[in-house]
Structures are given as C-alpha cells and as structure tokens.
N, C-alpha and C positions, 0 to 999 in steps of 0.2 A: 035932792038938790042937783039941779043939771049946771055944768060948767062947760067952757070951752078949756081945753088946753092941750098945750104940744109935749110929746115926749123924744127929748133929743138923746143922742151918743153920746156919751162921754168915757165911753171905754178904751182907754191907753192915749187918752188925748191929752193930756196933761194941760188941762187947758186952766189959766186962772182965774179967768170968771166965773167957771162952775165950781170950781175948788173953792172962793172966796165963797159965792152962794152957798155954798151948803155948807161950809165951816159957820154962815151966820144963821144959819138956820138951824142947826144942830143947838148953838149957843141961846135961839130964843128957842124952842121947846124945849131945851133939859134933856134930850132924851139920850143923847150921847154918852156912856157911863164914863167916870171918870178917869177908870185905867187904859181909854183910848185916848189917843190924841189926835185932835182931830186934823191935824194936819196929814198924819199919817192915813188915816181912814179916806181923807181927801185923795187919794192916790189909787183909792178901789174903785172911785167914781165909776158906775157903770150908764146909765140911764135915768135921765132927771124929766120930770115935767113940771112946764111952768106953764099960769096960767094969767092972763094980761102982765107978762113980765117978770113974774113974782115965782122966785120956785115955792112948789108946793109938794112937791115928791121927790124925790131920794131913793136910788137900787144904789147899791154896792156891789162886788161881786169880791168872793175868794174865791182860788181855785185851789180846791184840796184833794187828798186820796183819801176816800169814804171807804171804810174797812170792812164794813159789813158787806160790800160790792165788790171789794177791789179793785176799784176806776176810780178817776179825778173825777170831779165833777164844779160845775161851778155856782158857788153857793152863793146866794142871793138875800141881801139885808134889804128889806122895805122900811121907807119912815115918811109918813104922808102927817103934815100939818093937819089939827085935829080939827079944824072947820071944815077939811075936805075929804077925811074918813068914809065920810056916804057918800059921796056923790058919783060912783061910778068910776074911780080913776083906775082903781086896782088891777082890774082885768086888762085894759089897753097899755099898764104900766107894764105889768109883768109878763102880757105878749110881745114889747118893746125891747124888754131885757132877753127874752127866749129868744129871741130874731139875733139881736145886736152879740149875742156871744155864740150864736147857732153858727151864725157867718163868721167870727172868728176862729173858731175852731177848725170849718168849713179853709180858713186860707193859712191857720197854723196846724197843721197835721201831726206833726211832731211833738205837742204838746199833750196829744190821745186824751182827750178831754173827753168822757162819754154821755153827759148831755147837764141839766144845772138841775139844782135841789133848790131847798127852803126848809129850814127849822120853824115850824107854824108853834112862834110863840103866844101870838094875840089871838084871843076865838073868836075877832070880831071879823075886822075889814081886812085879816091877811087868810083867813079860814076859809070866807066866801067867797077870797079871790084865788086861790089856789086849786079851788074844784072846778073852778071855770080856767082853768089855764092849763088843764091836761098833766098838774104833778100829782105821782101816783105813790102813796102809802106806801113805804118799804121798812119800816122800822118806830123806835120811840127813843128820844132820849133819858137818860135814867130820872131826870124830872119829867118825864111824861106828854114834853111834848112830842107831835106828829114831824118826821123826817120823811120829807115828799123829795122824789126824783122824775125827770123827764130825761130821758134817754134822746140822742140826737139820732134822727133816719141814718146818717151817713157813717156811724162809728158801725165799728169790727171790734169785735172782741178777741184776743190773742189766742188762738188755742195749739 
C-alpha cells in the first residue's frame, strides 16, 4: 500500500489540535491502556503523521535514565492506525522523531540526552522499522522484548 503523508513536530508544542487528534485516535483504536490518561500521554506528543488530514501515526517520547547505560535517552511510543501498518510509514516516521529530538538535544545541552531507544514490543511494523532506523540491540526486557538505542553523533560521555 503506497500513501502520501506528512510527518510534523509536535514536540514541546503544546499544541491542541495534535493533542485533541490523538486523544481521538487513541479512543478509536483502543490501543491506549487504561492506566494512561490520555490527556496526560497528550503532553509527550512527539511526531504525528497525517495523511489527507487524518492522523494516522502517533511518536510520543519519554525522556528517561536507562540503567543498563547510565544516560537518558529518549524513548519512543509508535501507534500507527492499523489500515497503515504496511504501507511504508514507519521508517520516515521514526527518522522524523530521531531528527525532531536529535535537534532538541542539539539546543538543550543541559539536559545530556544521549540519543532515543524503543521497547520493540510488536514483531510486525515496529521490528522492520527499527532495523531500517539505525537502533541498535542493547539489552531485553524481562518479558523479552528487544531494547534498541541510537546514540546522538554529538553527545560526550562524562568521564
């Protein structure tokens, strides 16, 4: 399935169209568990694409300290509507979010972010998209799935 569509910022933008969009989009897939709110999850907005107007893709972002590393890093939720699973979004979605928090890091220094991850829970369309996005195998969660990192060119590590 070939589509058009655009992936925009919405990282620290507090913006309320993208927050209403994917609060309603959360509500029609389901996929949202119910001890988030998705109000609150609306506030990690990282990178949406929408295609002829419609979101159809969803990045969040946490920024946490990965222990097994000892660095922050900023971790990356995918939720792509399930009519556009195949059709190619993945990879330009998740080079959009690696850009869009690359340059934030890049102009918040002080926040020593040392580049974003991904918990690869799905083995479909976040598995294929993550080997084409340059995150690299560092660990497993005690359920076994894969903990991917991509280190940013410009971080220093303290020594």
């Amino acid at each position: 399935m070939s589509m058009q569509f655009e992936c925009v910022s919405a990282w620290k933008q507090n913006n309320p169209k993208f927050e209403q969009d994917a609060i309603a989009m959360w509500a029609e897939t389901g996929r949202l568990l119910p001890k988030h709110s998705p109000e609150d999850r609306a506030k990690e907005l990282a990178v949406l694409a929408y295609a002829e107007g419609r979101l159809v893709g969803i990045t969040t972002c946490v920024i946490t300290f990965y222990p097994p590393l000892r660095q922050k890093f900023a971790f990356m939720r995918l939720l792509l509507r399930p009519e556009v699973e195949k059709s190619g979004i993945v990879v330009p979605l998740t080079f959009a979010y690696r850009e869009t928090l690359r340059q934030w890091s890049l102009e918040n220094p002080a926040e020593k972010v040392a580049g974003y991850g991904a918990v690869i829970t799905n083995r479909g369309y976040g598995a294929r998209g993550v080997l084409n996005a340059g995150l690299t195998l560092v660990n497993h969660t005690p359920e076994g799935s894969q903990v991917r990192v991509f280190w940013w060119d410009h971080f220093r590590l303290d020594i």
